[in-house]
C-alpha positions in Angstrom: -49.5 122.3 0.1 -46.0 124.2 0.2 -43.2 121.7 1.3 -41.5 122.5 4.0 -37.8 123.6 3.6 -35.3 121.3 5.8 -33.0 123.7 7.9 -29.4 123.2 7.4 -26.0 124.3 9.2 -22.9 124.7 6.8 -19.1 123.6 7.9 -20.3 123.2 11.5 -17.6 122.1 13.7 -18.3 118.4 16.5 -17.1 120.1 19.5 -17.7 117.3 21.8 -19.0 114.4 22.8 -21.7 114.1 25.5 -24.4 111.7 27.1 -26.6 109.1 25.3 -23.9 108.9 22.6 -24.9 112.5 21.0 -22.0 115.0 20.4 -23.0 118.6 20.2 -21.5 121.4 17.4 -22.4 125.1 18.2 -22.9 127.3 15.4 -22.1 131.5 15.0 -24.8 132.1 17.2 -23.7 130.2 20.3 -26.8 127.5 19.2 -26.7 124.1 20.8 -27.1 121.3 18.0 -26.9 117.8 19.3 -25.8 115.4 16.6 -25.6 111.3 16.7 -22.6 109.6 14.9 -20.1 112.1 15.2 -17.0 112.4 16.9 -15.3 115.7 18.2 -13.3 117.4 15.6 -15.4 116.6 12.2 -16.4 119.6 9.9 -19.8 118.3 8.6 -23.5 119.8 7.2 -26.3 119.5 9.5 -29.6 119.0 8.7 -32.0 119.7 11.8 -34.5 117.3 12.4 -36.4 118.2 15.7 -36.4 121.3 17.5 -36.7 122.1 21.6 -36.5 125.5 23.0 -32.9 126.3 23.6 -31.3 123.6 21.4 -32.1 121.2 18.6 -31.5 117.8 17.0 -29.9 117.3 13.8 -28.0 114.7 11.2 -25.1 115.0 9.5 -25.3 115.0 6.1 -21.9 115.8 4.9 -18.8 115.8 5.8 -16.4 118.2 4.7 -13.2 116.8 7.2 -13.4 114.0 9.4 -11.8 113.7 13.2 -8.6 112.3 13.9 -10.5 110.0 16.7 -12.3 108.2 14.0 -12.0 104.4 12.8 -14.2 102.5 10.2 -17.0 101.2 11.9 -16.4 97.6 12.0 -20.4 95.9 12.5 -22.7 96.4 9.6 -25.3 97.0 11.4 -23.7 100.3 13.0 -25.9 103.4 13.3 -29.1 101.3 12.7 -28.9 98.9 15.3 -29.6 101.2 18.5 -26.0 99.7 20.2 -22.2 100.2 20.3 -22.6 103.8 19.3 -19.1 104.6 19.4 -17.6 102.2 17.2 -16.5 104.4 14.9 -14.2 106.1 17.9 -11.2 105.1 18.4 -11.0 103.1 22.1 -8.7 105.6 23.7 -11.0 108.3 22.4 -13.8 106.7 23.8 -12.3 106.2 27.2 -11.1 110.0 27.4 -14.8 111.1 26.6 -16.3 108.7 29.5 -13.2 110.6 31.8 -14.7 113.5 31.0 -18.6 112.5 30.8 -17.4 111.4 35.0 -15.7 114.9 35.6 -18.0 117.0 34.0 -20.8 115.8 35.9 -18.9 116.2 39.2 -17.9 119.3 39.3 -21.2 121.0 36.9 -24.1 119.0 38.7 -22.5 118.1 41.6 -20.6 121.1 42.6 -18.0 118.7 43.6 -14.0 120.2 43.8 -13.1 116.9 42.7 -9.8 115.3 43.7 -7.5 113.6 41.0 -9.8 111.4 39.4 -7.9 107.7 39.3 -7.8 107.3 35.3 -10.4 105.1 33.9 -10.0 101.4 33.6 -10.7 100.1 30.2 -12.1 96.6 29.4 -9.7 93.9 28.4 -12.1 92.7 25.7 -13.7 95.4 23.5 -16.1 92.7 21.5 -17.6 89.6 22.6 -17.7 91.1 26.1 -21.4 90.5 27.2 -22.4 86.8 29.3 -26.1 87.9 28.6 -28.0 89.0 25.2 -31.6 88.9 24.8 -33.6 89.2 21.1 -37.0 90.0 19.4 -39.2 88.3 17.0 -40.9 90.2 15.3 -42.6 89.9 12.0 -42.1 93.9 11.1 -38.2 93.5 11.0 -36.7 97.0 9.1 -35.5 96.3 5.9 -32.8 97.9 3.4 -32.8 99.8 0.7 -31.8 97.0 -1.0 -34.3 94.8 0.2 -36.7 97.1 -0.7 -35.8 96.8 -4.2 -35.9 93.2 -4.2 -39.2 91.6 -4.2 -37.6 87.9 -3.1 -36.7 89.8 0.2 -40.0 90.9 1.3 -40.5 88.5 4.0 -40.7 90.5 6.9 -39.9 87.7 9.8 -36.7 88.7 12.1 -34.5 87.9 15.1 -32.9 90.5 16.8 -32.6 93.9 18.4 -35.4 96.8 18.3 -34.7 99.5 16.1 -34.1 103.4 18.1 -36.9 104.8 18.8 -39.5 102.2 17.1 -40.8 100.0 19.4 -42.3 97.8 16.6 -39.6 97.3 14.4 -36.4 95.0 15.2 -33.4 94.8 12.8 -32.7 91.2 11.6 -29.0 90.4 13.1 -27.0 87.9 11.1 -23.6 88.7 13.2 -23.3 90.3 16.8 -19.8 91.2 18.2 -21.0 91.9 21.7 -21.4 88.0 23.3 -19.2 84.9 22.0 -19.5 82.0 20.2 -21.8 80.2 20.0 -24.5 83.0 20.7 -24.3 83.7 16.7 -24.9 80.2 15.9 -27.8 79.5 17.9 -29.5 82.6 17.0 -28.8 82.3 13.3 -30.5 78.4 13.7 -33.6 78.9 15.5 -34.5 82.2 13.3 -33.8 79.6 10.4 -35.5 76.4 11.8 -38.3 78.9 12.7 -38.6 80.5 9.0 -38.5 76.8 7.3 -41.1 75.7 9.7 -43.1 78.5 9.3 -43.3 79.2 13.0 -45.2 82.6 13.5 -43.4 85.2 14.8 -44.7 88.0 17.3 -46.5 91.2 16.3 -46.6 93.6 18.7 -49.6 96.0 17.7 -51.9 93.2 17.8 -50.5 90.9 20.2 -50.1 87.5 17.9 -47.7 85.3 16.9 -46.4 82.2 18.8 -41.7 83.4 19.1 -41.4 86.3 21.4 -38.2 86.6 22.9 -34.8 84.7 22.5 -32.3 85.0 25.8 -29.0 83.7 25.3 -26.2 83.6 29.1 -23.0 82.2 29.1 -20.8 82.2 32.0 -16.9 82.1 32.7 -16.9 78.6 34.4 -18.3 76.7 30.8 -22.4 77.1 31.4 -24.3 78.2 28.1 -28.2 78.8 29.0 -30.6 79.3 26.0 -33.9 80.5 27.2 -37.4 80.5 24.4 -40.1 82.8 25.1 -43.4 82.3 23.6 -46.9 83.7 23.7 -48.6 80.0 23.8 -48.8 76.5 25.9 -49.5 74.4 23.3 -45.8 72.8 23.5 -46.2 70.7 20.5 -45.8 74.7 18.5 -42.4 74.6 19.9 -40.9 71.5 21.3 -39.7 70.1 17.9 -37.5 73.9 17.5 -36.0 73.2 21.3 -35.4 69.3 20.4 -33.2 70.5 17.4 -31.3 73.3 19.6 -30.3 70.3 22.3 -29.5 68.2 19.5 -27.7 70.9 17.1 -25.5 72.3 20.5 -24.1 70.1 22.8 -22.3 73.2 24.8 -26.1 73.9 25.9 -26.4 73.1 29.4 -29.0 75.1 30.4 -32.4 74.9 27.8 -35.6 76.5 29.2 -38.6 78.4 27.8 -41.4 81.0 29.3 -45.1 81.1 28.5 -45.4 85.3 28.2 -49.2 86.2 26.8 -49.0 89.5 28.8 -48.6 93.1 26.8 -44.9 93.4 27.7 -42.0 91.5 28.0 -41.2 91.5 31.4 -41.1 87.7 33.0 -40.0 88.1 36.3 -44.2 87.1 37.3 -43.9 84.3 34.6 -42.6 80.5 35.5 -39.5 78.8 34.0 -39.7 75.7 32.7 -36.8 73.4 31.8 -36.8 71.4 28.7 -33.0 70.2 28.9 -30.3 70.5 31.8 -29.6 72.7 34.8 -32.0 75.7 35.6 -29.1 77.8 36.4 -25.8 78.5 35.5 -22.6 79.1 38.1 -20.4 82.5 37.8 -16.9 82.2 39.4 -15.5 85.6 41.3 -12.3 84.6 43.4 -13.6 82.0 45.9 -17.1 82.6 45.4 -19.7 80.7 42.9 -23.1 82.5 42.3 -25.6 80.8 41.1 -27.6 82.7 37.9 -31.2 81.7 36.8 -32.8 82.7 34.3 -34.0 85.9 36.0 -30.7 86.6 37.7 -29.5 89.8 37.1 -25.7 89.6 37.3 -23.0 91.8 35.5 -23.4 91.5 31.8 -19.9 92.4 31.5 -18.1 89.8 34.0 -14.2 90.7 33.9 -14.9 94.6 34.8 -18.0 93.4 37.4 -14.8 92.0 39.2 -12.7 95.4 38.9 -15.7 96.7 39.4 -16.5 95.0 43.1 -12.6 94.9 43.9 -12.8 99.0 43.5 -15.8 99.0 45.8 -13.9 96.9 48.4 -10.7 98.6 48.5 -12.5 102.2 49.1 -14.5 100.5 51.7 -11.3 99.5 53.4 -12.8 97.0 55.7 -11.1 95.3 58.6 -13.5 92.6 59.9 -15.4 94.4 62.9 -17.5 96.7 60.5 -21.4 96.8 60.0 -22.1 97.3 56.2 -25.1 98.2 53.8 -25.2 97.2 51.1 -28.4 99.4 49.3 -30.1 98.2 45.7 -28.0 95.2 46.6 -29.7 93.0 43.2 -28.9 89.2 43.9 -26.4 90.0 46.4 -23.2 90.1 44.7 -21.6 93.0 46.5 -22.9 91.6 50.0 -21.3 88.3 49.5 -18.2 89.6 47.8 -17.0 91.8 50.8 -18.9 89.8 53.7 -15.3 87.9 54.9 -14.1 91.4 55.8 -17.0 92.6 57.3 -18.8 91.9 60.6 -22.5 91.6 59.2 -23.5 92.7 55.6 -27.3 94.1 55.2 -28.6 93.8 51.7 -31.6 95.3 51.0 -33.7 95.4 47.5 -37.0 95.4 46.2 -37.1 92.9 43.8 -38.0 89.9 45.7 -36.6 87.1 43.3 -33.2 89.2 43.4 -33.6 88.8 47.5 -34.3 84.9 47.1 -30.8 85.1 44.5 -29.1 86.8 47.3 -29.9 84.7 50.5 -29.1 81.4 48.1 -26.0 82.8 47.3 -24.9 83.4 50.3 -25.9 80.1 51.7 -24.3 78.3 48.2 -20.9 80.0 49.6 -21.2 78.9 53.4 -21.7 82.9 54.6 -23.1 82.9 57.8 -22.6 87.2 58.1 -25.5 88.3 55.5 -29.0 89.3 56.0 -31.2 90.4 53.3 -34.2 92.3 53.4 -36.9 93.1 50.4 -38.6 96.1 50.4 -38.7 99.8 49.1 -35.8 101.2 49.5 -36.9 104.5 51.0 -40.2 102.8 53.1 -37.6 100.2 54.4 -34.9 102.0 55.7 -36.1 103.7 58.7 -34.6 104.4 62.1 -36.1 101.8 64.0 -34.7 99.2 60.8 -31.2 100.8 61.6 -31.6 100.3 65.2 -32.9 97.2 64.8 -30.1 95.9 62.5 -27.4 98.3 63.9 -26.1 101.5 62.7 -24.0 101.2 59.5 -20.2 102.1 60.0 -20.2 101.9 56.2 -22.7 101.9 53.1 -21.9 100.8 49.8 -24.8 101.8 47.2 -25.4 100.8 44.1 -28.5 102.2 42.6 -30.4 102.1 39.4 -30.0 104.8 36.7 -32.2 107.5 38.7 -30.1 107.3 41.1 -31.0 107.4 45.3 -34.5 108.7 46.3 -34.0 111.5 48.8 -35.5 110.0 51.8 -32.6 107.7 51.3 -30.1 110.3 51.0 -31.3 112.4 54.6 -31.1 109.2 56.2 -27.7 108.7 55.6 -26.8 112.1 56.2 -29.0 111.9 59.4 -27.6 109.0 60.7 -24.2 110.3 59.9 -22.7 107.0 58.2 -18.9 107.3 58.5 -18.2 106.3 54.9 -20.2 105.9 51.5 -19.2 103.8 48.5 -21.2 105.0 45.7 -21.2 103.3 42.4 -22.9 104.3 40.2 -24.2 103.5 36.4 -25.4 107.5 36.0 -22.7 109.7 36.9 -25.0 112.6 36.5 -27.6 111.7 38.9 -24.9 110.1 41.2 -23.4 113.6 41.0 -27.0 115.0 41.8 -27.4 112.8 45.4 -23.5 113.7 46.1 -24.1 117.4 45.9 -27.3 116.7 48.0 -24.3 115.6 50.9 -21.9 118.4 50.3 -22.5 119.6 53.5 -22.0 116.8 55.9 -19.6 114.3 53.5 -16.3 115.0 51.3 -15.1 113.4 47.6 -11.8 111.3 48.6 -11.8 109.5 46.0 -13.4 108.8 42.3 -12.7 105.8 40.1 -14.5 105.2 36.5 -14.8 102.3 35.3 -15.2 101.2 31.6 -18.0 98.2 31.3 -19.7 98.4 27.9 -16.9 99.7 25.3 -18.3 101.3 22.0 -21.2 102.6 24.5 -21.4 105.8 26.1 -22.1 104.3 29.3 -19.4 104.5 32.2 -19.5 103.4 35.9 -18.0 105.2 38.4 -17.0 104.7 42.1 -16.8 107.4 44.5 -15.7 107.3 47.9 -17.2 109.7 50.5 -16.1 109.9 54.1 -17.9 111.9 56.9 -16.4 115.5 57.5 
């Protein structure tokens, strides 16, 4: 059989840098390549490696110059491990780029004449940044070249983060730079402990194996929660390895583990049990202490979740008599965060362990102005709900990647909410539900907001008043 030829681009020029950490090069012929692990400016060889209809995939292969916006990569694991994609960009670099990724999607999907766009506010840390990591066993783990070569290193046990695109395969982590010390440490020891002990660790395809999942939290105010999923009961399998981890780390204060035996990893349905110390951890924001359990979700990235909620308060511009919404509102961080300045907050969400978060929050804190409500977003907010809770004066939403469903949308444009806070995680589908309001709202203002560095993700805030 007559091998195929791999297609190759010559001297291709990185033009620029785009979503899910791809940068695209054109070639002669006005083709569209998209290309991971460059950076805007390189001159490099492209070898395609998947094609769609009006653009393709591709690898560099050589590089002939390299940008001026590149640094040395400075984790090992880079461009395996499917994180940090931009580490090899400089930070400023990286920061223009998410500007741009925010404008771009304005003004192209939106159709949005954008005001001055406040500039982007970078992260004060730029590693060890993240409260919450969570990690695979697996006993498929990818292995090097040089492993390969090595026949002592052909155990195939490992702790860590799933390889791009294989949903089998994790890549053994020895050093992280995204959460602090002693997140390292403690993931280092129980892979270790669990290797001389010869715990079995999980296989995916067939469902066996006894580790699952390692969740590591930490939180500003000294809490350190370690949290062991496993696939069995039998605690006698595991008890000794979470005896050793209480023993081994006294910052632990928080040492739990999950019976999961489902197909996925999801354990939201699944009960926590504690082994060792609290079952929750407190998070300090100005006055305000939110509790975090183990199936919290709060802000993985805690200094810029506070520039974050401060942006959304200052465009919301509250002076004490105002009804507020706050949509997708999670565990009720927002709500809580802005309720002295408001009359009433109404949180709503459809997760209902987020809602149970949320109300205990608020009661943690003394706030007697917050009601929450579980539900689906677009089934729950109907117009006897809004007359029945009373007619928003402002809505801050904060929705998942896909952005608002359009039932939501009308209803705000129907009801004719004087102002919207939108922040968003997706500026392009946030820019997708804006354009959707064109006609009855205006863009005052637009603030991005840097949360994971050596990512291409960006938040943004936008701010849009009723014309």
């Amino acid at each position: 059989m007559k091998q195929k030829v791999p297609q190759i681009y010559y001297n291709v020029t990185i033009v620029e840098a785009v979503s899910e950490g791809y940068c695209i090069a054109r070639t002669d012929d006005n083709l569209v390549i998209f290309v991971p692990y460059a950076a805007p400016g390189d001159i490099v060889d492209i070898q395609i490696t998947h094609k769609r209809k009006s653009f393709k995939y591709g690898k560099i292969i050589k590089f002939h110059s390299y940008s001026p916006d590149r640094v040395e990569p400075f984790c090992k694991y880079f461009g395996l491990c499917g994180g940090c994609k931009w580490q090899h960009l400089k930070y400023q670099a990286q920061l223009d780029f998410k500007q741009k990724q925010v404008y771009d999607a304005l003004t192209r999907i939106g159709k949005v004449d954008v005001p001055n766009i406040n500039s982007i506010i970078p992260s004060t840390k730029t590693q060890y940044y993240r409260n919450k990591l969570e990690f695979t066993f697996s006993d498929f783990r990818w292995m090097t070249d040089g492993e390969y070569s090595n026949s002592e290193e052909r155990n195939l046990n490992g702790l860590g983060f799933h390889l791009p695109g294989k949903f089998d395969r994790i890549v053994d982590i020895d050093k992280c730079y995204l959460q602090p010390d002693p997140s390292n440490n403690i993931r280092n020891f129980v892979r270790d402990y669990a290797l001389n002990y010869n715990m079995s660790f999980y296989n995916i395809k067939n469902h066996i194996g006894l580790l699952r999942n390692l969740i590591i939290r930490q939180s500003t105010t000294g809490g350190l929660m370690v949290v062991l999923v496993v696939t069995e009961s039998d605690t006698t399998k595991f008890f000794p390895l979470l005896e050793e981890l209480r023993k081994k780390f006294s910052e632990i204060t928080s040492l739990m583990y999950v019976i999961n035996d489902k197909f996925n990893d999801d354990i939201f349905d699944r009960e926590v049990f504690v082994y060792y110390g609290d079952d929750h951890l407190v998070e300090k924001m100005e006055k305000l202490n939110f509790i975090v359990g183990t199936k919290s979700f709060y802000q993985t990235n805690h200094d810029q979740a506070y520039n974050l909620y401060k942006i959304a308060r200052e465009f919301a511009d509250l002076n004490g008599e105002e009804i507020v919404y706050d949509f997708y509102t999670g565990t009720g961080t927002i709500a809580n965060f802005i309720a002295d300045r408001a009359k009433k907050v109404v949180g709503i969400e459809y997760i209902g362990q987020a809602i149970i978060d949320a109300r205990q929050n608020s009661e943690f804190n003394k706030i007697k102005n917050t009601v929450f409500f579980e539900g689906d977003m677009a089934k729950i907010l109907t117009d006897d709900f809004i007359a029945a809770n009373g007619k928003p004066d402002v809505v801050i939403t904060d929705p998942p990647r896909a952005g608002m469903h359009q039932d939501v949308v009308n209803t705000l444009i129907r009801h004719k909410v004087p102002k919207i806070v939108y922040v968003s995680c997706n500026p392009a589908t946030q820019a997708r539900d804006i354009n959707m309001m064109l006609d009855t709202y205006k863009v005052v203002k637009v603030q991005p907001v840097d949360m994971f560095p050596h990512t291409q993700h960006v938040e943004n805030v936008v701010l849009l008043v009723l014309k």
